[in-house]
Residue frames as a rotation matrix with the C-alpha (Angstrom) as fourth column:
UNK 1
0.438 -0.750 -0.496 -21.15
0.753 0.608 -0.252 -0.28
0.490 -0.263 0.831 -1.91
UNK 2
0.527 -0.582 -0.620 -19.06
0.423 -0.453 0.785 1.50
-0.738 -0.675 0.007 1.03
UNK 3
0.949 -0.242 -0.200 -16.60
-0.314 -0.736 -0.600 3.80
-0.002 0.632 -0.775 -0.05
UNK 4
-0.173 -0.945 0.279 -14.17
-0.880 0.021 -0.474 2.21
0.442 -0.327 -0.835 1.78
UNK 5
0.874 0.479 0.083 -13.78
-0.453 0.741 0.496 -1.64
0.176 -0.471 0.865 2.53
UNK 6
0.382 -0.616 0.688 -11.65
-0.686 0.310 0.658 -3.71
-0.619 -0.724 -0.304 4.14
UNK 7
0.988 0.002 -0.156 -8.67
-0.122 0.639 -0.760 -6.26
0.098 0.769 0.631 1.98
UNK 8
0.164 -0.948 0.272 -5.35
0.216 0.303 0.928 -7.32
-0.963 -0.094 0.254 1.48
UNK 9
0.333 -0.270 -0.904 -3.04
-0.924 0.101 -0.370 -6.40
0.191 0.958 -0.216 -2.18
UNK 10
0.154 -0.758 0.634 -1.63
0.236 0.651 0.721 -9.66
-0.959 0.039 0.280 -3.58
UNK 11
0.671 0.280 -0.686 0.55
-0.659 -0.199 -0.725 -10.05
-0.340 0.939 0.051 -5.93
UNK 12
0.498 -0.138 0.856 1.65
-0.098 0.972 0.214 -12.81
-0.861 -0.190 0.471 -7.97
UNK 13
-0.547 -0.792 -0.271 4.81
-0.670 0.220 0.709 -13.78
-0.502 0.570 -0.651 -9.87
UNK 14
0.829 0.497 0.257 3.94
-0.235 0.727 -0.646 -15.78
-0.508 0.474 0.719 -13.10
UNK 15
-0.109 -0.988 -0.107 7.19
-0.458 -0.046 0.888 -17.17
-0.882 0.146 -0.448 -13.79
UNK 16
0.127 0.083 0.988 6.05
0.804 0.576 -0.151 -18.90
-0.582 0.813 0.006 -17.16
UNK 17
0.637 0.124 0.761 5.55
0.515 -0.802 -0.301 -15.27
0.573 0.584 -0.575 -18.46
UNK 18
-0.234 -0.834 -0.500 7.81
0.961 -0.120 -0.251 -13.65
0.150 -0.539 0.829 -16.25
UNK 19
-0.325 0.263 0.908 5.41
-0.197 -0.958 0.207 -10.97
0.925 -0.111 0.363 -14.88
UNK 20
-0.847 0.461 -0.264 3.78
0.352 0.115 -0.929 -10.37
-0.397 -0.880 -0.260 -11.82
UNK 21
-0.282 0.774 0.566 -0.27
0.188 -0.534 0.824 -9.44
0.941 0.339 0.005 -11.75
UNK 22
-0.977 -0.207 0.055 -1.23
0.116 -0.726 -0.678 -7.41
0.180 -0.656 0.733 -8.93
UNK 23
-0.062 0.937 -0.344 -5.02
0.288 0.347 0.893 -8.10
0.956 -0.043 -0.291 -7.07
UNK 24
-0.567 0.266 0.780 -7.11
-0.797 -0.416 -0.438 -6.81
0.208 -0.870 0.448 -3.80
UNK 25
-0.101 0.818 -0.567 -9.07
0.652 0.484 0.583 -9.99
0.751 -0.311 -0.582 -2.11
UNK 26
0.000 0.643 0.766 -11.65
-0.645 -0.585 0.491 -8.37
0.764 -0.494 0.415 -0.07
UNK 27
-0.827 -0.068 0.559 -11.90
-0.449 0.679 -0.581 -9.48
-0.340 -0.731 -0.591 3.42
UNK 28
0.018 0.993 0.113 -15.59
-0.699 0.093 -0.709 -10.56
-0.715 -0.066 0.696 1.93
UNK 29
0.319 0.008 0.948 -13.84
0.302 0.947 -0.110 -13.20
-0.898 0.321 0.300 -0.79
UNK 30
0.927 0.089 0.364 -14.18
0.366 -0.013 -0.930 -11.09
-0.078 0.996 -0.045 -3.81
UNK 31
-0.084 -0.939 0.333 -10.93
0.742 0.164 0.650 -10.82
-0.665 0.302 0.683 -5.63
UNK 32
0.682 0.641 -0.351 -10.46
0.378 -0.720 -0.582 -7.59
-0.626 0.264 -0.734 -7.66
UNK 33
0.047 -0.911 0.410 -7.64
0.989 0.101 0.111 -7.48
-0.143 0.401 0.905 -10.28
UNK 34
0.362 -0.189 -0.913 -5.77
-0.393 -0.919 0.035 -3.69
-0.846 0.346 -0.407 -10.57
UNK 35
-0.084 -0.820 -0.566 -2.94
-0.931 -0.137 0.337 -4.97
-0.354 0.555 -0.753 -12.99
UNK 36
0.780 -0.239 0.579 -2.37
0.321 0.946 -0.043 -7.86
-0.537 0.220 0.814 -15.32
UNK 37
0.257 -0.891 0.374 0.94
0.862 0.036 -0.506 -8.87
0.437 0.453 0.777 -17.36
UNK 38
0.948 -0.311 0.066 2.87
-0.298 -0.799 0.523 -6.31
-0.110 -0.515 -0.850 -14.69
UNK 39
0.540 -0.839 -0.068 6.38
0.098 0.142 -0.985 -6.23
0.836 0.525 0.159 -15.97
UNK 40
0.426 -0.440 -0.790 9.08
0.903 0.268 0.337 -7.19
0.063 -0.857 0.512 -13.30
UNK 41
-0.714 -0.663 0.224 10.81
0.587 -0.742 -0.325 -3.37
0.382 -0.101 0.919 -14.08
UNK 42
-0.142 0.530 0.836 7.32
-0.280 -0.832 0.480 -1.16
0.949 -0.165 0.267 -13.75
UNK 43
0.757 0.553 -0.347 6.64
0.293 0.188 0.938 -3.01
0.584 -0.812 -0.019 -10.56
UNK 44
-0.055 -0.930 -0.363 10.32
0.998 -0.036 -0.060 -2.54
0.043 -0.366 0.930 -9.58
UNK 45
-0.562 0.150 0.814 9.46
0.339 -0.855 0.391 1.43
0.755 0.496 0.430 -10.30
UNK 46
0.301 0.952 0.046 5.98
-0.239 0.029 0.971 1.44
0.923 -0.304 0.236 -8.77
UNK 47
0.530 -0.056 -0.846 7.81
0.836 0.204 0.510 -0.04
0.144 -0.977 0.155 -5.15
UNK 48
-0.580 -0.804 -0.133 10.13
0.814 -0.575 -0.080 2.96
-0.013 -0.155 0.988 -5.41
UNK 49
-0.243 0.612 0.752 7.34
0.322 -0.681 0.658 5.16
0.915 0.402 -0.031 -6.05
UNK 50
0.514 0.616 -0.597 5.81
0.448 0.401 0.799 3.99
0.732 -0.678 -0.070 -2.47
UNK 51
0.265 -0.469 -0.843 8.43
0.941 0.315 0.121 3.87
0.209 -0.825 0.525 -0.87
UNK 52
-0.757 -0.640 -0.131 9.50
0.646 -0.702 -0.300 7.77
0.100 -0.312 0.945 -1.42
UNK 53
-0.211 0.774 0.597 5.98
-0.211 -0.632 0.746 8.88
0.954 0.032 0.297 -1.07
UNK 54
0.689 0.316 -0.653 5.64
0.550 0.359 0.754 7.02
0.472 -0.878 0.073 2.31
UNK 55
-0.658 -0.740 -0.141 9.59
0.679 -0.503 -0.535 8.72
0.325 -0.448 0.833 3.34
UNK 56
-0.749 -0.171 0.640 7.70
0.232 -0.973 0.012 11.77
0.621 0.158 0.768 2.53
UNK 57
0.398 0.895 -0.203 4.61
0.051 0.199 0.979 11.21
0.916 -0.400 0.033 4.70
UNK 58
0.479 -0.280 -0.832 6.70
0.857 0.354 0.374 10.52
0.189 -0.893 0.409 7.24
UNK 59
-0.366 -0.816 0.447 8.68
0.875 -0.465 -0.133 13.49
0.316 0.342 0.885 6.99
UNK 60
-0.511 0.553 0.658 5.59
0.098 -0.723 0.683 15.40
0.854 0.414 0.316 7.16
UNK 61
0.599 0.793 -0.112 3.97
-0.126 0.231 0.965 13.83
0.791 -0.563 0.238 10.06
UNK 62
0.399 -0.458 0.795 7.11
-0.887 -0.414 0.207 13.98
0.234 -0.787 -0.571 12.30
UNK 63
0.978 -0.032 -0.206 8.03
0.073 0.978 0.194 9.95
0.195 -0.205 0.959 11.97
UNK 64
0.256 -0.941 0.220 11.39
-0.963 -0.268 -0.025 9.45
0.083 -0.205 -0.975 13.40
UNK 65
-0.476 -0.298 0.827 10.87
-0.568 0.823 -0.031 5.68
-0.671 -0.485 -0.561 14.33
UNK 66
-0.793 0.180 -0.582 10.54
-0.540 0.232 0.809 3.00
0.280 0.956 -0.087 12.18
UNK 67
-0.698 0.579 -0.422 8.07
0.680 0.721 -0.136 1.30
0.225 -0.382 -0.896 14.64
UNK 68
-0.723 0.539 -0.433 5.90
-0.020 -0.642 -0.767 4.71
-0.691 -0.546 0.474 15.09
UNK 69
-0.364 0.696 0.619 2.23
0.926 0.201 0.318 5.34
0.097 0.689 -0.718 13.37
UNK 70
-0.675 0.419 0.607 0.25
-0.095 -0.865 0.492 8.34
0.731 0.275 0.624 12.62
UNK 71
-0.541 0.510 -0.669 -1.77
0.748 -0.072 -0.660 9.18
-0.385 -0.857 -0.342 16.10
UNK 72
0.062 0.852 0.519 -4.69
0.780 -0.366 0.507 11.10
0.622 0.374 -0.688 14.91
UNK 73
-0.572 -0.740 0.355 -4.73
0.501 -0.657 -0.563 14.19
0.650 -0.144 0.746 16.23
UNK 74
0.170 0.644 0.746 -7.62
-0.658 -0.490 0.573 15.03
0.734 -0.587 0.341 18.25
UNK 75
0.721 -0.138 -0.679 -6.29
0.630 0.537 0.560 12.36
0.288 -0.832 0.475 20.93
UNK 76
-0.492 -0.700 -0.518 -3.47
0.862 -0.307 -0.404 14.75
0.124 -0.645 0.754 21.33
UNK 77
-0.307 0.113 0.945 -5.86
0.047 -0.990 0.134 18.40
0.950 0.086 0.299 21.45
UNK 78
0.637 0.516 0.573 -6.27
-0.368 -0.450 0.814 19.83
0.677 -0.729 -0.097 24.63
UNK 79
0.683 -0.689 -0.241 -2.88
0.713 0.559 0.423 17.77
-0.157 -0.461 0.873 26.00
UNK 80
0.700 -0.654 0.286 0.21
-0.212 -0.573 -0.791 20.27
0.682 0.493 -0.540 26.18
């Protein structure tokens, strides 16, 4: 198997149990669970995690705009 393949995260509120469980469907069908019974606080954590690791990324990589992406840098060598 690749090292890297191609998917989407879902995750899904079970409001009978009042968690959430937390899956990758491959673009190829298969479904891969990360998390089951995911309390509504660790996920509530876990988005805050993201979110200040992504700030920082940005920070790092020079993002000012909220509509900009990471431009790979050999499109920009030899351009001054």
């Amino acid at each position: 198997m690749p090292h890297t393949v191609a998917g989407r995260n879902r995750i899904v509120y079970e409001r009978g149990q009042d968690r959430f469980s937390w899956a990758v469907e491959l673009d190829n069908g298969m479904v891969v669970e990360v998390l089951g019974d995911v309390s509504p606080g660790f996920l509530e954590e876990l988005g805050g995690m993201v979110a200040r690791g992504l700030d920082e990324r940005a920070a790092f990589i020079g993002k000012e705009r909220e509509d900009s992406v990471g431009v790979p840098s050999g499109i920009l060598r030899g351009r001054k």
